[in-house]
N, CA, C and O of each residue as an XYZ file, in Angstrom:
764
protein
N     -58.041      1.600     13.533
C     -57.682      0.239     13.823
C     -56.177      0.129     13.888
O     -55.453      0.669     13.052
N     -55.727     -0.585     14.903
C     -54.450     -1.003     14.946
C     -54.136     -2.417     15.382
O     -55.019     -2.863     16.114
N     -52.846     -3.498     15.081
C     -52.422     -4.587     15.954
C     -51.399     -4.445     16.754
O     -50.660     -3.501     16.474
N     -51.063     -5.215     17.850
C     -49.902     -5.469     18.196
C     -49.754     -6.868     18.136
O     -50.682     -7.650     17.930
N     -48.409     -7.217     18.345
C     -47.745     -8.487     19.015
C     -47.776     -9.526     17.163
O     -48.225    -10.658     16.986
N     -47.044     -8.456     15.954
C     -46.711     -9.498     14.987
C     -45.808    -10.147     15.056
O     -45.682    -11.265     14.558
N     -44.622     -9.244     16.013
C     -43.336    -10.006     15.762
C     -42.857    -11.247     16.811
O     -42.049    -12.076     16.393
N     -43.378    -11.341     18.170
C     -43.132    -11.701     18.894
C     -43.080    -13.901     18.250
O     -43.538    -14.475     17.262
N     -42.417    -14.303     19.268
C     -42.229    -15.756     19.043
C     -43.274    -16.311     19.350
O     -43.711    -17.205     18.624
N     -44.082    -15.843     20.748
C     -45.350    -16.353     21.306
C     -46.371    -15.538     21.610
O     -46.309    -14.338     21.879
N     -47.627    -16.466     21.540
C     -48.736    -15.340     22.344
C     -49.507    -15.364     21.035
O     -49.159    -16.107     20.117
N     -50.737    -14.411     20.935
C     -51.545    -14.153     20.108
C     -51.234    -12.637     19.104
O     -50.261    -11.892     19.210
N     -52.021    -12.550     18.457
C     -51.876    -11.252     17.598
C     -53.313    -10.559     18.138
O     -54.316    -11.268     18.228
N     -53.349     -9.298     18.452
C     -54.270     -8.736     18.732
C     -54.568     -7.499     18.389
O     -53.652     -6.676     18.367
N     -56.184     -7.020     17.980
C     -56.447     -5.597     16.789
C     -57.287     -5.141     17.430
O     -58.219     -5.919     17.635
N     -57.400     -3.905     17.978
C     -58.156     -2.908     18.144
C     -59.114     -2.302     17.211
O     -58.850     -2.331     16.009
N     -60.400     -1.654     17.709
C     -61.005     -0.767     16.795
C     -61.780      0.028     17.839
O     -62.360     -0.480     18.799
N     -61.710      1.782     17.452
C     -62.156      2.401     18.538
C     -63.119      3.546     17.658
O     -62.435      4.445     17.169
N     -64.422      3.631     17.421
C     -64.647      4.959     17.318
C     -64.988      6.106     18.418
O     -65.479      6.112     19.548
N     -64.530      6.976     17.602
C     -64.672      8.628     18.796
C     -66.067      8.598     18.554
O     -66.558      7.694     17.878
N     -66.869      9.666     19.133
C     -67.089     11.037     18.863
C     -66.420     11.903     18.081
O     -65.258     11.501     18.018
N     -66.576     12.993     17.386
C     -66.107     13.636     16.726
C     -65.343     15.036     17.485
O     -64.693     15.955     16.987
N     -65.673     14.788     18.674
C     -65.622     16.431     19.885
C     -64.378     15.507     20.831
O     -63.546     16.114     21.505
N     -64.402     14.366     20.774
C     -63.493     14.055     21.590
C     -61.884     13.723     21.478
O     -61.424     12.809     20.793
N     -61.003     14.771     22.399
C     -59.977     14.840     21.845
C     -59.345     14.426     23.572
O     -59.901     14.808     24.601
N     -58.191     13.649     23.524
C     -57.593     13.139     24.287
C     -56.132     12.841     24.669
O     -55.424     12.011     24.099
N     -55.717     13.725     25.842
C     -54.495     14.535     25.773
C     -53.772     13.347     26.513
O     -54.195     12.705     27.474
N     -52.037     13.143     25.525
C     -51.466     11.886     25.772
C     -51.391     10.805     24.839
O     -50.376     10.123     24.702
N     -52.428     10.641     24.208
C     -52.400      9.653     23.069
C     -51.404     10.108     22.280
O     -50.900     11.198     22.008
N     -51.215      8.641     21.899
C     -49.974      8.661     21.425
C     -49.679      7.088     20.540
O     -50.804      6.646     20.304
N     -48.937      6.408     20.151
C     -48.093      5.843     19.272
C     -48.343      4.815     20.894
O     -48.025      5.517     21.854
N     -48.870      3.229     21.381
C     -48.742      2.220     22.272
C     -46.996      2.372     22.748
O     -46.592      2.663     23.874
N     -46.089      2.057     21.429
C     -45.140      1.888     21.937
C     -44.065      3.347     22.089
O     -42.835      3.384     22.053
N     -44.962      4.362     22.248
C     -43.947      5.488     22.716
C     -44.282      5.671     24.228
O     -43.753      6.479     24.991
N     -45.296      4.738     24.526
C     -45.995      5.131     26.280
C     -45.524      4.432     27.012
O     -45.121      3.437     26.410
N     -45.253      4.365     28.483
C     -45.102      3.723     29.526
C     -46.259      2.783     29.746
O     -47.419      3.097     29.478
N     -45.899      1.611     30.246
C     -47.082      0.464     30.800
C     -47.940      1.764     31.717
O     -48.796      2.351     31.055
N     -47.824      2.052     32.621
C     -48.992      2.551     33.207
C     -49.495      3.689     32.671
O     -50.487      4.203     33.187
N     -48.871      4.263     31.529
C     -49.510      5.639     31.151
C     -50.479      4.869     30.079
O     -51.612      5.331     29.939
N     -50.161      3.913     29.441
C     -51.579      3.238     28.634
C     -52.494      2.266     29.014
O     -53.316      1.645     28.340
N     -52.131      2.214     30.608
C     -53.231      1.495     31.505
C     -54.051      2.162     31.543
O     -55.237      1.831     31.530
N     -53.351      3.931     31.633
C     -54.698      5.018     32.120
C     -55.623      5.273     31.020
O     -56.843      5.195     30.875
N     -54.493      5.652     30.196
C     -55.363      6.288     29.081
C     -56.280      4.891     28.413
O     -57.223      5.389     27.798
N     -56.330      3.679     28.333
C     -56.489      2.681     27.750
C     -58.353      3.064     28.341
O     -59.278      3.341     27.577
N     -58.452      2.939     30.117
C     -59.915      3.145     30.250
C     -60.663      4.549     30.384
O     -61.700      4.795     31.000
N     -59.699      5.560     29.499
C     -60.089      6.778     29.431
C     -60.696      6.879     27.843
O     -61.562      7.693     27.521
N     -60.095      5.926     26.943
C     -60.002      5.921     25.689
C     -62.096      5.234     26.073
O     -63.099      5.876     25.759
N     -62.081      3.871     26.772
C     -62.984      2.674     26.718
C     -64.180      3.718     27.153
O     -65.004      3.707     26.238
N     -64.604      4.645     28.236
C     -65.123      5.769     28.513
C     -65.704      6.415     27.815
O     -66.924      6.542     27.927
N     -64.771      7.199     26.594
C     -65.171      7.905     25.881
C     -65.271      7.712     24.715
O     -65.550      8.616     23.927
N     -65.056      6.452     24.357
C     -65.414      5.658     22.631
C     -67.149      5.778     22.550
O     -67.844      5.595     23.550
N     -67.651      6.075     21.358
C     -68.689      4.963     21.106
C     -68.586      3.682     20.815
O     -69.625      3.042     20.653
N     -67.785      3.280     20.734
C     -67.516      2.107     20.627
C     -66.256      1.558     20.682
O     -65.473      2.467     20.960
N     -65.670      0.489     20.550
C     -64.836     -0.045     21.151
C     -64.507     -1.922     21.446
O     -65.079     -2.531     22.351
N     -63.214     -2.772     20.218
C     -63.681     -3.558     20.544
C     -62.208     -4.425     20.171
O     -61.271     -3.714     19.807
N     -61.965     -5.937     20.248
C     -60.815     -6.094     19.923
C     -61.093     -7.136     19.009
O     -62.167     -7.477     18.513
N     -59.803     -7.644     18.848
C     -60.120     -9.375     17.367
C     -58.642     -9.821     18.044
O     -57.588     -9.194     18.153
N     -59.079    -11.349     18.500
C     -57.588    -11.685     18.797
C     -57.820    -13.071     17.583
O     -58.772    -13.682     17.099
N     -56.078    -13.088     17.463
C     -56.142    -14.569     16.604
C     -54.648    -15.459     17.424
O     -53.536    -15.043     17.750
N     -55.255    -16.715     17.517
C     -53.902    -17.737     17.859
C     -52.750    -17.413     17.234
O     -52.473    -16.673     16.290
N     -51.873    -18.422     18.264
C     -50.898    -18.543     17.441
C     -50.942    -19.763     16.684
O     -49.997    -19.874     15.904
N     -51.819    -20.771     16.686
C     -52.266    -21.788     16.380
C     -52.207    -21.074     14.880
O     -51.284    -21.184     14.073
N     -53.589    -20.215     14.696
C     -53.753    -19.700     13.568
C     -52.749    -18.847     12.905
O     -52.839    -18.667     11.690
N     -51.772    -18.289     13.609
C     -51.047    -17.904     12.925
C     -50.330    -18.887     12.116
O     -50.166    -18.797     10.899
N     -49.953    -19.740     12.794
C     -49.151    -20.546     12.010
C     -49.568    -21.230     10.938
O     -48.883    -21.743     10.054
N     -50.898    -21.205     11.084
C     -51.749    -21.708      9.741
C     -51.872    -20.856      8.549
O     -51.784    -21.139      7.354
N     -52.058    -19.930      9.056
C     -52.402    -18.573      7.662
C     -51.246    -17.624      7.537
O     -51.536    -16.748      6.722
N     -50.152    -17.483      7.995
C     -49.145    -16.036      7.778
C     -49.536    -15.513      9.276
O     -50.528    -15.850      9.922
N     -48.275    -14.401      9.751
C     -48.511    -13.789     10.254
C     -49.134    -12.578      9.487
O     -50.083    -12.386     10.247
N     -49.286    -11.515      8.405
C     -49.727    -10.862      7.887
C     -51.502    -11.021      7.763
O     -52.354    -10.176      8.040
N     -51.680    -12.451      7.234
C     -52.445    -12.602      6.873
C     -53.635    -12.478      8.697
O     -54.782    -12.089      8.920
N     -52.642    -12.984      9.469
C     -53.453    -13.030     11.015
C     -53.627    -12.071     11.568
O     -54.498    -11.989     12.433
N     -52.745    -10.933     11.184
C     -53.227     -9.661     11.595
C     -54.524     -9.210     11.317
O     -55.404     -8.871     12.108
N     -54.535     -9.258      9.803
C     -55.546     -8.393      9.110
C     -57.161     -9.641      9.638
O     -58.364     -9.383      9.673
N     -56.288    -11.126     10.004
C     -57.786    -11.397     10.502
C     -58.475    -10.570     11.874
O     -59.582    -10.097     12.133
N     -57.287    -10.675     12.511
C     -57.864    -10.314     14.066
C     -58.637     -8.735     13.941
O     -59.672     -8.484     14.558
N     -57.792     -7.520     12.842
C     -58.483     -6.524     12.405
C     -60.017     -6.647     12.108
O     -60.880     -5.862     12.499
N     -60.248     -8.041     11.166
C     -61.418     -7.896     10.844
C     -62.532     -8.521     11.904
O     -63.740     -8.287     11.886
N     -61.831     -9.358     12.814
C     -62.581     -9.705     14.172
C     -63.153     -8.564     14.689
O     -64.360     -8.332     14.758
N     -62.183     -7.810     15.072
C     -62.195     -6.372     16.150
C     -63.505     -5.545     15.172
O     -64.207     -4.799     15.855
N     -63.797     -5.610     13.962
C     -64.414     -4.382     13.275
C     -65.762     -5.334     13.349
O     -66.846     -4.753     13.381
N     -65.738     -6.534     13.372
C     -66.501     -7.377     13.290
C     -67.580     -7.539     15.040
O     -68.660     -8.082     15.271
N     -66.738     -6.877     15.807
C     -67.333     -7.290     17.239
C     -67.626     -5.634     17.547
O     -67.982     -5.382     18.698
N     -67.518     -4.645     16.725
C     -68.209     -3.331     17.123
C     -69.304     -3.443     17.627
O     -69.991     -4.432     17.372
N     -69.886     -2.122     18.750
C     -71.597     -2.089     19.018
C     -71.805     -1.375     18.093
O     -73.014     -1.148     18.152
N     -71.366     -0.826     17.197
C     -72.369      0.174     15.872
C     -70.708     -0.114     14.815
O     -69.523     -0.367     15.035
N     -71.738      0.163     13.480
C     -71.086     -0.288     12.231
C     -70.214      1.561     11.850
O     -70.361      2.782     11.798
N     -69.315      0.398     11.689
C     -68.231      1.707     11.589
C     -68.417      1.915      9.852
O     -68.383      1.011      9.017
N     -68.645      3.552      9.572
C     -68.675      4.511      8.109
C     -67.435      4.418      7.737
O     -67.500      4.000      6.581
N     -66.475      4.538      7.984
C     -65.257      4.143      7.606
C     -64.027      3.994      8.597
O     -63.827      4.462      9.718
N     -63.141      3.022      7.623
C     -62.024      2.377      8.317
C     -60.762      3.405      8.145
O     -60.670      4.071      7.114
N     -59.660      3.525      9.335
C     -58.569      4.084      9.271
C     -57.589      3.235      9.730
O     -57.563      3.361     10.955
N     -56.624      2.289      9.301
C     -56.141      1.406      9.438
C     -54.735      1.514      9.566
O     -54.248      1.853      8.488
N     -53.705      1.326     10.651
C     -52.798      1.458     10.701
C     -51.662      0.779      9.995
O     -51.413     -0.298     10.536
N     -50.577      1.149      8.555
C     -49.990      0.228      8.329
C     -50.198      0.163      6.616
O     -50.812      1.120      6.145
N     -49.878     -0.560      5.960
C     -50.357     -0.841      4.192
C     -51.228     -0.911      3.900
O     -51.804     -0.183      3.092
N     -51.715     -2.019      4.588
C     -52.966     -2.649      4.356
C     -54.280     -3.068      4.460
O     -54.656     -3.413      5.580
N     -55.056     -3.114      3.545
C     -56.483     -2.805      3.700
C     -57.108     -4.381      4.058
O     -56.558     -5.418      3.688
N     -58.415     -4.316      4.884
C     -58.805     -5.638      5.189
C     -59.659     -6.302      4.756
O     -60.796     -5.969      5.087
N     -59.524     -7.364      3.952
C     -60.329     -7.867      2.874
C     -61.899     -8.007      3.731
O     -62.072     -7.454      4.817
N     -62.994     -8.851      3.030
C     -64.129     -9.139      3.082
C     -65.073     -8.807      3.981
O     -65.968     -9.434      4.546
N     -64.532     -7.228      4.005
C     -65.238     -5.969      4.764
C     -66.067     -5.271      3.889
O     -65.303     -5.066      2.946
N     -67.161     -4.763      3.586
C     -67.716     -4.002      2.604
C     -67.885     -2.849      3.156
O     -69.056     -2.469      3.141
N     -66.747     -1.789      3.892
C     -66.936     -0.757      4.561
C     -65.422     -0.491      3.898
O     -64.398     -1.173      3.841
N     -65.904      1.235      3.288
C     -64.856      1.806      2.923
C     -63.341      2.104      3.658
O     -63.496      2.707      4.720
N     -62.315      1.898      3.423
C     -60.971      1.562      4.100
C     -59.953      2.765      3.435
O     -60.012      3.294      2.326
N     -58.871      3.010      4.707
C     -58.083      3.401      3.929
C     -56.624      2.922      5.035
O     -56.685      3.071      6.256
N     -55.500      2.401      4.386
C     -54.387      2.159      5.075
C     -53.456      3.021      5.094
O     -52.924      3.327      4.027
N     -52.950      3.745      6.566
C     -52.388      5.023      6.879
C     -51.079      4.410      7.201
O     -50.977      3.911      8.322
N     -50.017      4.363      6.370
C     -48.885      4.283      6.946
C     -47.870      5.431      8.504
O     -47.330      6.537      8.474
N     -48.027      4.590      9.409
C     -47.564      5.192     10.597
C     -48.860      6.506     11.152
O     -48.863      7.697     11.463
N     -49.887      5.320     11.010
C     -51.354      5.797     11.561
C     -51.294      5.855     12.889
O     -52.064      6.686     13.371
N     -50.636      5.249     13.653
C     -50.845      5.344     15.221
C     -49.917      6.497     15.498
O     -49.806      6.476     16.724
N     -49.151      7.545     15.012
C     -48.523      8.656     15.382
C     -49.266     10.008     14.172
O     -48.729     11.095     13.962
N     -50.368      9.604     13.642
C     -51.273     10.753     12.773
C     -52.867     10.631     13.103
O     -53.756     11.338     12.629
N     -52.974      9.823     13.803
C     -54.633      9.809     14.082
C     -54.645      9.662     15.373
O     -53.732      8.992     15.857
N     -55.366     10.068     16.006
C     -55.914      9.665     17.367
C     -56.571      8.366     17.653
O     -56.263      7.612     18.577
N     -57.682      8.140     16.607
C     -58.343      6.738     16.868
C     -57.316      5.851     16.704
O     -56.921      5.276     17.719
N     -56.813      5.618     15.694
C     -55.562      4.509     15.684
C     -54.679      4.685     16.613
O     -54.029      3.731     17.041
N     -54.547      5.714     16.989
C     -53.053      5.519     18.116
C     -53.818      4.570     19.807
O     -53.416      3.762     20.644
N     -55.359      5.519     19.437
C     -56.379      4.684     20.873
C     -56.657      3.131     20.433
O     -57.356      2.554     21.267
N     -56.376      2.534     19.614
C     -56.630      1.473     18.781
C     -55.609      0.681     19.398
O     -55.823     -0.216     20.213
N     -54.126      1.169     18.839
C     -52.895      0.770     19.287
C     -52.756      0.762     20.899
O     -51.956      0.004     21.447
N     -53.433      1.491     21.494
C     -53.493      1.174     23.612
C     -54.380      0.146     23.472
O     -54.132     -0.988     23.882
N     -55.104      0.366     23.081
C     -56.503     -1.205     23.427
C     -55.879     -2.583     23.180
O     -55.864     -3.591     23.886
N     -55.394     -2.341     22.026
C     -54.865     -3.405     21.452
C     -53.230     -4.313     22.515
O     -53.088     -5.494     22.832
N     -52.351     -3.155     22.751
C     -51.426     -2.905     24.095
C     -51.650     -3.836     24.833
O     -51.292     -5.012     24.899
N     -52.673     -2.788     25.719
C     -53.227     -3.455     26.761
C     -53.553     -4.897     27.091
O     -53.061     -5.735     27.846
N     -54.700     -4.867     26.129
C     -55.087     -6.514     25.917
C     -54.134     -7.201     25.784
O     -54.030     -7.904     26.789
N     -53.128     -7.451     24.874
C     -52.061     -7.909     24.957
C     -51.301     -8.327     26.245
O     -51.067     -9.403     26.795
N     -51.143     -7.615     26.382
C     -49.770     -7.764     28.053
C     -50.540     -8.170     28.489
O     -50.111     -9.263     28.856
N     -52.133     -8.051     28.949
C     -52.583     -8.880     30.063
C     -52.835     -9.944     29.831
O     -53.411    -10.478     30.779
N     -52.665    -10.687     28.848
C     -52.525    -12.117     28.131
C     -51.310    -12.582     28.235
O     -50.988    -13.637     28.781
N     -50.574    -11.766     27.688
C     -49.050    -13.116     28.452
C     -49.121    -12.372     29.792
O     -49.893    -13.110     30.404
N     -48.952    -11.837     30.246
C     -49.041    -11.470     31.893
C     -49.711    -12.874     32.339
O     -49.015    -13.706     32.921
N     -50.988    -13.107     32.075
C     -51.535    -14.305     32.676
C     -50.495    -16.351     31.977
O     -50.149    -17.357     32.596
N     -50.449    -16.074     30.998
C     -49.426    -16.946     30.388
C     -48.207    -17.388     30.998
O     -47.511    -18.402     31.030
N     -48.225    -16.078     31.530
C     -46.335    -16.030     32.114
C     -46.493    -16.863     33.563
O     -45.425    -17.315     33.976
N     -47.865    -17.175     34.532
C     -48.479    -17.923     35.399
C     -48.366    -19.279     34.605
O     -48.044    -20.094     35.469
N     -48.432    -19.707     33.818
C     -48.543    -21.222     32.760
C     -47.453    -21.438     32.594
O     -47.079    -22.610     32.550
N     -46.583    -20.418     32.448
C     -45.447    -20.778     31.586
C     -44.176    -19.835     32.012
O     -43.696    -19.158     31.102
N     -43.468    -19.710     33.581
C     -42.744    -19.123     34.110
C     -41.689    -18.913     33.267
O     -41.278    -17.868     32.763
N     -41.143    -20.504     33.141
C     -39.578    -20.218     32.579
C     -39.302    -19.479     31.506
O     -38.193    -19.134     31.099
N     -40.719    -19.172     30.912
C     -40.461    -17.990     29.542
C     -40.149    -16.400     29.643
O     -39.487    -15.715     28.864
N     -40.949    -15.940     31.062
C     -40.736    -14.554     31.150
C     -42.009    -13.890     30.415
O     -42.080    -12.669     30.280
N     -42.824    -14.604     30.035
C     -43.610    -13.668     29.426
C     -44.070    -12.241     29.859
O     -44.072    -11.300     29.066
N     -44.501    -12.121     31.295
C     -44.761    -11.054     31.370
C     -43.871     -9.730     31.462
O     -44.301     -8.618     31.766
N     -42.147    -10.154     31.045
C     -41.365     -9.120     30.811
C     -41.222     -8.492     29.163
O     -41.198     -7.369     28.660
N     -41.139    -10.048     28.615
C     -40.788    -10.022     27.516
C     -42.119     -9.792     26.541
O     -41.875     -8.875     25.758
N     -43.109    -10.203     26.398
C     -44.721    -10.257     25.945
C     -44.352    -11.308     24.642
O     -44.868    -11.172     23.533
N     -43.487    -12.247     24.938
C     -43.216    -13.432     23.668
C     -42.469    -12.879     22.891
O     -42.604    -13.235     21.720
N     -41.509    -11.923     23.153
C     -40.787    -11.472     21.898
C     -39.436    -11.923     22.058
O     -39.162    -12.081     23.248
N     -38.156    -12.279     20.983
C     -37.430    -12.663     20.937
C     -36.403    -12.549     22.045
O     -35.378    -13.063     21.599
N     -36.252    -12.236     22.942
C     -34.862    -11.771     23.494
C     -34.571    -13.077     24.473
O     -35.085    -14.035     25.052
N     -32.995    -12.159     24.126
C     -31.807    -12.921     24.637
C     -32.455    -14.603     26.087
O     -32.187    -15.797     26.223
N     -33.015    -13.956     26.524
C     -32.977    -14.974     27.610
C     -34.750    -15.596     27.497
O     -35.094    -16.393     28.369
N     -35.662    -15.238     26.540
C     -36.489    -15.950     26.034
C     -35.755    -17.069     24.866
O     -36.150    -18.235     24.860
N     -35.069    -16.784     24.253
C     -34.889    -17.855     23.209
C     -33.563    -18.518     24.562
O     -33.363    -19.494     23.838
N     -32.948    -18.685     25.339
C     -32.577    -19.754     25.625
C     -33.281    -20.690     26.922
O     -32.754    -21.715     27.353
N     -34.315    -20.230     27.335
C     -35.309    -20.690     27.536
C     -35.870    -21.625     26.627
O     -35.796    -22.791     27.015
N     -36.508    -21.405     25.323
C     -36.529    -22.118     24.375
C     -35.825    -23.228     24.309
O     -36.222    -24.359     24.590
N     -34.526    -22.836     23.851
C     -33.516    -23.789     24.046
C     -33.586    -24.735     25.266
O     -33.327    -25.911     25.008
N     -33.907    -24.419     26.630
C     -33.622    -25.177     27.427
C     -35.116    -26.322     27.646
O     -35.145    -27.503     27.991
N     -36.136    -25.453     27.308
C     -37.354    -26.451     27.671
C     -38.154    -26.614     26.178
O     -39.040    -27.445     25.974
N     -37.678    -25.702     25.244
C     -38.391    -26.047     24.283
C     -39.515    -25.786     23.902
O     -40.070    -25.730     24.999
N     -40.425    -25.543     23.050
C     -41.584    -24.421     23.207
C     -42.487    -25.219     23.640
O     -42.464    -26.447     23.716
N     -43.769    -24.037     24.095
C     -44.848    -23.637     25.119
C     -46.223    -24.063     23.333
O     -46.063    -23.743     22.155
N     -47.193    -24.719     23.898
C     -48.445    -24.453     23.102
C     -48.594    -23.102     22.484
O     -49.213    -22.868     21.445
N     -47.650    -21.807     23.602
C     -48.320    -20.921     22.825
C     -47.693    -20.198     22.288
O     -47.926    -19.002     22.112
N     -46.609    -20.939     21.872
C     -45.604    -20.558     20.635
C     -45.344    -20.780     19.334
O     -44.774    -21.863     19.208
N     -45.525    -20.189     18.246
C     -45.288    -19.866     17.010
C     -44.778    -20.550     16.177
O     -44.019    -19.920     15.440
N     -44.853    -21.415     16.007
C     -43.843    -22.964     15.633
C     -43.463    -22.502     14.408
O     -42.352    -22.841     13.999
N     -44.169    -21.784     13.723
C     -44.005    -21.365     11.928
C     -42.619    -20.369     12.260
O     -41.802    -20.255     11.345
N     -42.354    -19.638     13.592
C     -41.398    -18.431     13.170
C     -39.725    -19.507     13.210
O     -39.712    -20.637     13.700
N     -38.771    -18.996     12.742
C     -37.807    -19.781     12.329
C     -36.863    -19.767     14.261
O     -36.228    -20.816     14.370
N     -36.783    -19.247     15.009
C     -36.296    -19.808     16.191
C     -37.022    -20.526     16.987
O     -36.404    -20.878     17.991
N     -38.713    -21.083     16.892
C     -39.295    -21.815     17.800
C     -38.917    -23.099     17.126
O     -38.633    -24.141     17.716
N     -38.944    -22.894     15.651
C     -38.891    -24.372     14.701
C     -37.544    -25.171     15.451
O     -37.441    -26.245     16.044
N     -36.561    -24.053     15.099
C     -34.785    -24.925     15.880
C     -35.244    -25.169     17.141
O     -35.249    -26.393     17.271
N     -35.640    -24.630     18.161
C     -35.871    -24.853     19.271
C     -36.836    -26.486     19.550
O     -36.701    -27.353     20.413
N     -37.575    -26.387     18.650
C     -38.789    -27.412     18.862
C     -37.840    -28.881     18.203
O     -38.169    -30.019     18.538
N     -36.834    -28.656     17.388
C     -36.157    -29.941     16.447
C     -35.263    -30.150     17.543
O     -35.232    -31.250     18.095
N     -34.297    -28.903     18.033
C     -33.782    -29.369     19.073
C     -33.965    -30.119     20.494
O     -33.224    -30.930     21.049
N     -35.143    -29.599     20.875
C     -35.518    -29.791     22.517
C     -36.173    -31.816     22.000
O     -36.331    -32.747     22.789
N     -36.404    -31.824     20.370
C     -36.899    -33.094     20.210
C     -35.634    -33.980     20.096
O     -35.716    -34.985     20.802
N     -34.620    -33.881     19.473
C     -33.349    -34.339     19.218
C     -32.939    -34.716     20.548
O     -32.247    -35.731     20.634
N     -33.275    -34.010     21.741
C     -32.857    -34.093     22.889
C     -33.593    -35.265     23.634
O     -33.024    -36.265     24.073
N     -34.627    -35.062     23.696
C     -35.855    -36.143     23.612
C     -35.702    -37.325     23.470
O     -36.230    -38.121     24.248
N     -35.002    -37.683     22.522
C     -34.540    -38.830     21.681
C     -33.170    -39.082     21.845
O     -32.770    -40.246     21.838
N     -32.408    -38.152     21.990
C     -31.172    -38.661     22.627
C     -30.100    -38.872     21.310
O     -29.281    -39.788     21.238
N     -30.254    -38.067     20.540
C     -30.005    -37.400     18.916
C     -28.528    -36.539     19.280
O     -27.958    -35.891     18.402
């Protein structure tokens, strides 16, 4: 199991879960963010192919902002383990932490997506899905850039922010959408 997209300002959090076969070994995998966009396009439906299974857990940003980002990870984890076609014998989890109100044995692999294969195929699924969500977002919501940026802080996403002020599907809890959202309201009002 792996997530992406904790840090970003907008967008969702999203968790992979992939089991192998035990014979299947797959040349290229790797760490999501050591790959090129199209080299984990490929491998992403080479991974979906040869899984027994295979599945994701997304959570809002709605919900993020309700529960932690930490805490939204480990939900969307338990979505993804939760939407398997067969019950996974045990968990390999990328990261500290283990995912509560699972009754399937766990273990949390710090810098699991560059020591396991399933987690690193976890970390493409997870990728993938991702970008093609703000990819489609970035159609809703041009002036953000999403589909360069995937909601993450940079330079010309946060003055965007600044200029229009956040999107529904931004993060209101992280501390530059909050200024952004007091500001673009101050503005509003004529503050």
């Amino acid at each position: 199991m792996d997530e992406v997209g904790r840090g970003p300002l907008a967008g969702p959090v999203v968790a992979a879960a992939v089991i192998f076969p035990p014979e299947v070994s797959i040349p290229g995998i790797n760490d999501s963010k050591k790959l090129l966009a199209i080299e984990r396009i490929a491998l992403s439906a080479e991974i979906e192919s040869k899984a027994r299974a295979c599945s994701v857990g997304i959570v809002t940003p709605g919900e993020i902002d309700r529960f932690n980002i930490l805490k939204a990870s480990l939900m969307a984890m338990r979505r993804a383990v939760e939407k398997l076609s067969l019950r996974a014998d045990f968990l390999l989890i990328d990261g500290r932490e283990k995912i509560g109100q699972l009754k399937i044995p766990q273990r949390a692999v710090v810098k699991g997506d560059s020591l396991s294969q399933s987690i690193a195929a976890a970390s493409i699924i997870a990728k993938v899905t991702r970008d093609k969500m703000m990819a489609k977002l970035h159609h809703e919501f041009p002036h953000f850039d999403f589909v360069h940026n995937q909601g993450y802080g940079t330079k010309s996403h946060k003055e965007a922010l600044s200029k229009f002020g956040p999107c529904p599907e931004h993060r209101r809890s992280f501390t530059p959408v909050q200024k952004a959202w007091v500001d673009s309201r101050e503005k509003r009002l004529g503050l």
